[in-house]
C-alpha positions in Angstrom: -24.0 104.3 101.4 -21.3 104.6 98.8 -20.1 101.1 99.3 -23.7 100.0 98.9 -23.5 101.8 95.3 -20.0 100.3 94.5 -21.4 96.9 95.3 -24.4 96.9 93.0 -24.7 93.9 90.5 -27.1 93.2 87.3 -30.4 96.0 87.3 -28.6 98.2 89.9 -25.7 99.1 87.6 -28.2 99.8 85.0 -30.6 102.1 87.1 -27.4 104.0 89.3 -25.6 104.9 85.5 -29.6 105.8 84.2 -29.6 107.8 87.2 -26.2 109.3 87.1 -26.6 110.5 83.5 -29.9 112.1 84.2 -28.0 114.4 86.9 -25.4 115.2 84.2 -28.1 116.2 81.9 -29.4 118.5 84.4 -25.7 119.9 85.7 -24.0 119.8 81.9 -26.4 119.3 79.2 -25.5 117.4 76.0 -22.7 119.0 75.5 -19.2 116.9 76.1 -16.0 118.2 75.9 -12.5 118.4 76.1 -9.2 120.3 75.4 -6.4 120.3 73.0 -3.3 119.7 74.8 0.2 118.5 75.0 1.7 116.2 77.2 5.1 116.9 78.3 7.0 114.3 80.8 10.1 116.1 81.5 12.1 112.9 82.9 11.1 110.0 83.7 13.7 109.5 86.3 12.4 109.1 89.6 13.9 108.3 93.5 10.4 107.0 95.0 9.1 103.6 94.7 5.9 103.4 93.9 4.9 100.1 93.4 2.1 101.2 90.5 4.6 103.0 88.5 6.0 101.3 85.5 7.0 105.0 83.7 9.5 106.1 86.5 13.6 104.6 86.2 15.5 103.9 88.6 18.3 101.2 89.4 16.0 98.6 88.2 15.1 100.5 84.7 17.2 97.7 82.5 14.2 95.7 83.3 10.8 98.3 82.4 10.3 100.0 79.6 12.5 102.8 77.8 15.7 104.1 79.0 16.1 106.9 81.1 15.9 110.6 80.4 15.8 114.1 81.1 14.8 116.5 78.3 16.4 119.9 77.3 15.0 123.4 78.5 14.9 123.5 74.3 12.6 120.3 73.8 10.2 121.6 76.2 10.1 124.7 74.4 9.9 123.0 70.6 7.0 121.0 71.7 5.3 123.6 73.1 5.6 125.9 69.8 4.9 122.5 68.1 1.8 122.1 70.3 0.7 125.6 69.9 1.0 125.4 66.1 -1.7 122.0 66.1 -4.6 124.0 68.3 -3.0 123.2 71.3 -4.2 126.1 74.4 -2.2 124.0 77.2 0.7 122.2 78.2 0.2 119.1 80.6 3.6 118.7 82.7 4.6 116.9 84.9 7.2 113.8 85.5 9.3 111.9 87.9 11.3 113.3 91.0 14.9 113.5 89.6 17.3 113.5 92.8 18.7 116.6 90.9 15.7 118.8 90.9 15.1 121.1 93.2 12.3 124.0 93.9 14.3 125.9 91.1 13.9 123.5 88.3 10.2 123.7 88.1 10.4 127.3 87.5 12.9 127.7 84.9 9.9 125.4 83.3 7.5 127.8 83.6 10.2 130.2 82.3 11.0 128.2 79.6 7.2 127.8 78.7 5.9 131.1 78.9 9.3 132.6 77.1 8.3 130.6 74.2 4.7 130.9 74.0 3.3 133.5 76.8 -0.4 133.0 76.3 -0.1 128.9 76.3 -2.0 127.6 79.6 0.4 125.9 82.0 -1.1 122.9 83.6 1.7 121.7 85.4 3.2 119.9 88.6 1.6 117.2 91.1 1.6 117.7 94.7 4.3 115.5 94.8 6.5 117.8 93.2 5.1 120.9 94.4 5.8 119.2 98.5 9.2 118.1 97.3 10.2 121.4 95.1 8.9 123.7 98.4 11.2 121.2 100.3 14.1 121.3 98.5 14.5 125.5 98.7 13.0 125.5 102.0 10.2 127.6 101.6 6.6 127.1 103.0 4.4 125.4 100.7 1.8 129.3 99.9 4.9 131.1 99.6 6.2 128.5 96.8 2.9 128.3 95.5 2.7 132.0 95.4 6.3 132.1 93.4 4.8 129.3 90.5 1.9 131.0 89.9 3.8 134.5 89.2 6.4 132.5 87.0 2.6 131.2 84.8 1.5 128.3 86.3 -2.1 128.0 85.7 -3.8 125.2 87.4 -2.4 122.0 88.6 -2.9 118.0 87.4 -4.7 115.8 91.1 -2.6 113.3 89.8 0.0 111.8 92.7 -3.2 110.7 95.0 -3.5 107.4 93.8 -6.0 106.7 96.8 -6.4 109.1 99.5 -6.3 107.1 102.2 -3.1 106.0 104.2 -4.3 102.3 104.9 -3.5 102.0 100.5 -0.7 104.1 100.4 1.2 102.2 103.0 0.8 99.7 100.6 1.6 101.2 97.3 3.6 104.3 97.8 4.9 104.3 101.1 7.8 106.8 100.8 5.3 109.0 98.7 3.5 112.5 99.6 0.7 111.3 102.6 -2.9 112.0 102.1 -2.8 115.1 104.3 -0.2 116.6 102.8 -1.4 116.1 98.9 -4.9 117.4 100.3 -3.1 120.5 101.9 -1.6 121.1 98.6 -4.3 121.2 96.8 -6.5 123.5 99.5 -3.7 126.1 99.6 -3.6 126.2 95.6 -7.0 126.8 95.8 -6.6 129.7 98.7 -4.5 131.5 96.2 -6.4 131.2 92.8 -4.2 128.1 92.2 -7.4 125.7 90.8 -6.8 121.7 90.0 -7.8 118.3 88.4 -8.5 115.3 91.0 -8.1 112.3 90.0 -8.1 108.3 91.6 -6.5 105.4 90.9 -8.1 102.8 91.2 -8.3 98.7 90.7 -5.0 97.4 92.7 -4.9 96.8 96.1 -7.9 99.0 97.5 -11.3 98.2 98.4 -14.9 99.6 98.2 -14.5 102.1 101.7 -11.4 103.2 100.3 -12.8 104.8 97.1 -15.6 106.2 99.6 -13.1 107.5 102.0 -11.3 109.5 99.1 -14.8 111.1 97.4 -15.4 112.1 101.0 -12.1 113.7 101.5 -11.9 115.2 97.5 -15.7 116.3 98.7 -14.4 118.0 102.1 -11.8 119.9 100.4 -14.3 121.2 97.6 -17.1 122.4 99.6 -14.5 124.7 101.2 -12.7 125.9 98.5 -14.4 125.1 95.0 -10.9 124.8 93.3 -11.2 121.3 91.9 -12.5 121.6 88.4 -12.7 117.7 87.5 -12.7 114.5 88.7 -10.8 111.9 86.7 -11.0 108.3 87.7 -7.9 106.1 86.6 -8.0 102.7 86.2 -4.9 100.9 87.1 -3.1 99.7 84.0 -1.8 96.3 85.5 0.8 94.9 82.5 4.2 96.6 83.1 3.5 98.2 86.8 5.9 96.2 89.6 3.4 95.1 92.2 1.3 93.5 89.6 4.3 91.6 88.3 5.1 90.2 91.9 1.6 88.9 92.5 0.5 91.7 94.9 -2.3 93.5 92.5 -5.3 92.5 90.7 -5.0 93.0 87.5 -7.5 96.7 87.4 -11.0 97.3 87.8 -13.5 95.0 86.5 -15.9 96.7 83.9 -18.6 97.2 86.1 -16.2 99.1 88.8 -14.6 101.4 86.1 -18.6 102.3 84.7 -19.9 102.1 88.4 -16.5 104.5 89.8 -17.8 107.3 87.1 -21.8 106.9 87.3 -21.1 107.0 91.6 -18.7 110.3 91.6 -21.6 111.8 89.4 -23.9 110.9 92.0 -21.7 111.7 95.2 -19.6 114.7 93.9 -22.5 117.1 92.5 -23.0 119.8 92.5 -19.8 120.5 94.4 -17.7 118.6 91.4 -19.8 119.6 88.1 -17.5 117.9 86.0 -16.6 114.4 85.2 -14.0 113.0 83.3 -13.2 109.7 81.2 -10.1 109.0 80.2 -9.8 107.6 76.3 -6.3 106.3 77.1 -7.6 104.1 80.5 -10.8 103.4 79.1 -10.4 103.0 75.0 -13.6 103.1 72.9 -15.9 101.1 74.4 -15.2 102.3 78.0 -15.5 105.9 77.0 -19.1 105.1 75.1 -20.2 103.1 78.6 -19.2 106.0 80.8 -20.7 108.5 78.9 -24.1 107.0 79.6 -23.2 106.9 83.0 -22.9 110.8 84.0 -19.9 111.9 81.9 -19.6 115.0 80.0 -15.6 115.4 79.8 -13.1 113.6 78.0 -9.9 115.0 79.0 -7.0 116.4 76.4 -5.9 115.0 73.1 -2.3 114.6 74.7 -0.1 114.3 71.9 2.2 112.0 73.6 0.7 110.5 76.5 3.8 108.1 77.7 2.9 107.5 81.6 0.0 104.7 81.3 1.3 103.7 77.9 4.8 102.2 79.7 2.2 100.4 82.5 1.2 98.5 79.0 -2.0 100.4 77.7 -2.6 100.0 74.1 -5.4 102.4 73.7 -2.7 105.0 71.8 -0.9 108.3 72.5 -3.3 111.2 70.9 -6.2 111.3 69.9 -7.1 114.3 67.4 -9.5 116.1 67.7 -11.7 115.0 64.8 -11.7 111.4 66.6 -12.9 112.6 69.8 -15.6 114.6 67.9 -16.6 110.6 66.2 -16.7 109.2 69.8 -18.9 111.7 71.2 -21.0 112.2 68.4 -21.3 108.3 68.1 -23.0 108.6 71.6 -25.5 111.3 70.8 -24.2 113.8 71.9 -22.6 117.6 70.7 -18.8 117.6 71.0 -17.5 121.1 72.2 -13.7 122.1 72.4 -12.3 124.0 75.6 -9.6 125.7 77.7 -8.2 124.2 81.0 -11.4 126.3 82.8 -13.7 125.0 80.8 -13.5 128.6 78.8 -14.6 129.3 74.9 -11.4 128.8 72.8 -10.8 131.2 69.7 -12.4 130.0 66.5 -9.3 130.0 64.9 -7.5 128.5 67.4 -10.1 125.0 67.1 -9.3 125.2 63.6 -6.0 125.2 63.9 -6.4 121.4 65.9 -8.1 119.4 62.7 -6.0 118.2 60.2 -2.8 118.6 62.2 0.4 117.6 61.0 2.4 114.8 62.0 4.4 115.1 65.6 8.1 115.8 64.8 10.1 112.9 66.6 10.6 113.4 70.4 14.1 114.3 71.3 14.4 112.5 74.7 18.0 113.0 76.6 19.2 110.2 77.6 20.3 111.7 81.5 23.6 111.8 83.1 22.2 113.2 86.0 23.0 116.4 85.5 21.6 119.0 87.3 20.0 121.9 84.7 21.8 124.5 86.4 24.8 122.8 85.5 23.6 122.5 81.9 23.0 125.8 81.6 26.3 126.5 82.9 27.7 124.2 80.6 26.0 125.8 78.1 27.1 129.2 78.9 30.9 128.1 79.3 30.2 126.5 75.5 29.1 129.8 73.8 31.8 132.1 75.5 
């Protein structure tokens, strides 16, 4: 039945987004809205292969974009305080598997986060790195969990599923986390107050039963535990990503799929899933304006420097303040409302704080040696003695 939806052409799109947007209105209201955050990608040094991802360096990074890096314990901190200072109530982290991180590394993060600014929301860490940081201390994936969350992690991104289903993965991200193991992540965050994005990427290899194998699965999981807050599809960003570039990947969803792919995980998800989420930096203007006639009612964070989808080639920018998401949404008729990562009232003073922002200090971006940051801060240590 959901491949049927997928599959619909000409009057059928029109009357499945008329019909997702009437379950929205009944589920959300008029109301859309979104959250001022800032994206931090710690490094974008990474030891798997996926074949999507054109952000990650490794031995081939001569030939994407950027150089390699690893950013201080410091940076982290200065944006944070800088992010805090524009209206910002949460940090989006996450980045690449450096071969010198271990289970450690994501908490002297946290540490480094909450030290600076104790009452910023942390929304931090894929599956990926949660798997690989339990991994790498040896400890069983609640316990580690357990460990995060008393260090102030506060929820956790769905990014790293890609497509939940092996057949793809095989494909695109063989080495990576499997299907079972990023949904046994995400079930045992939720067993432990741990709550979560999902996301899907979509528009590559894939095909109609594997977006309906992975609502199915996300749907599984949720009834169960209620710990997924949002869906957020993904379009692939073809330009830069390495598949694409050796012929093995259309180049992302037609328009019709990325509408249909919202307007269908209205329709499949609710009431389980009551929220769902466009993406301004997939999508740009006109894809945002289209999906929110077609059962959306979220459009993400501002960022302040989105980098992942903008190395795969996007254009469609790195932030977007708040007084332009307010434009967009009102544009479509409907009331733009800020929030927190839980979809919580934010402080008056806090949402004034986000208009007429500033301008981002430069990023400071390490170019990496490898180092591990235990070492640096032994370094460090040895320095000032």
């Amino acid at each position: 039945d959901i491949v049927r939806l997928f599959r619909a052409r000409g009057d059928d799109v029109g009357a499945i987004c008329h019909a997702a947007d009437n379950l929205r209105k009944i589920l959300n209201g008029d109301t859309v809205t979104y959250v001022v955050n800032r994206n931090i990608n710690y490094t974008n040094v990474c030891y798997f292969k996926c074949q999507f991802c054109a952000f990650s360096k490794g031995k081939l990074s001569e030939n994407l974009r950027g150089r390699p890096y690893d950013i201080s314990l410091e940076e982290i901190q200065r944006r944070t305080t800088e992010g805090w200072q524009r209206g910002a109530t949460e940090v989006c982290m996450q980045g690449g598997i450096h071969p010198d991180y271990d289970g450690n590394t994501y908490i002297e993060i946290l540490d480094a986060v909450k030290t600076e600014q104790p009452d910023m929301h942390i929304h931090a860490f894929s599956p990926l790195e949660i798997w690989q940081g339990a991994a790498t201390i040896k400890k069983p994936l609640k316990d580690y969990l357990q460990q995060l969350k008393a260090h102030g992690l506060g929820t956790l991104p769905g990014t790293a599923a890609e497509i939940l289903d092996d057949e793809i993965r095989d494909i695109i991200c063989a080495d990576k986390i499997r299907t079972a193991e990023w949904l046994e992540v995400m079930e045992t965050a939720h067993s432990i107050g741990l709550r979560s994005t999902a996301t899907i990427m979509f528009g590559h290899v894939e095909h109609y039963q594997h977006w309906a194998r992975h609502f199915l699965r996300l749907l599984d999981v949720q009834k169960r535990t209620g710990g997924f807050t949002e869906f957020v599809p993904l379009p692939f960003v073809a330009e830069e990503a390495p598949m694409y570039l050796k012929g093995r990947a259309r180049k992302g969803p037609t328009f019709r799929e990325a509408v249909l792919m919202h307007a269908v995980a209205r329709l499949v998800l609710s009431p389980h899933i009551k929220n769902i989420q466009a993406s301004w930096v997939k999508l740009g203007n006109r894809g945002v304006q289209a999906c929110l006639a077609a059962g959306v009612n979220d459009l993400g964070g501002t960022l302040m420097n989105e980098s992942i989808t903008r190395a795969a080639g996007a254009t469609h920018g790195q932030e977007n303040s708040p007084e332009n998401l307010d434009a967009m949404i009102i544009a479509a008729n409907r009331q733009p409302k800020h929030r927190t990562t839980l979809y919580g009232e934010v402080e008056t003073s806090h949402i004034a704080q986000s208009y007429n922002a500033p301008e981002l200090s430069p990023l400071v971006n390490d170019l990496t040696q490898r180092t591990s940051r235990k070492s640096e801060q032994l370094i460090r240590v040895a320095v000032s003695a």
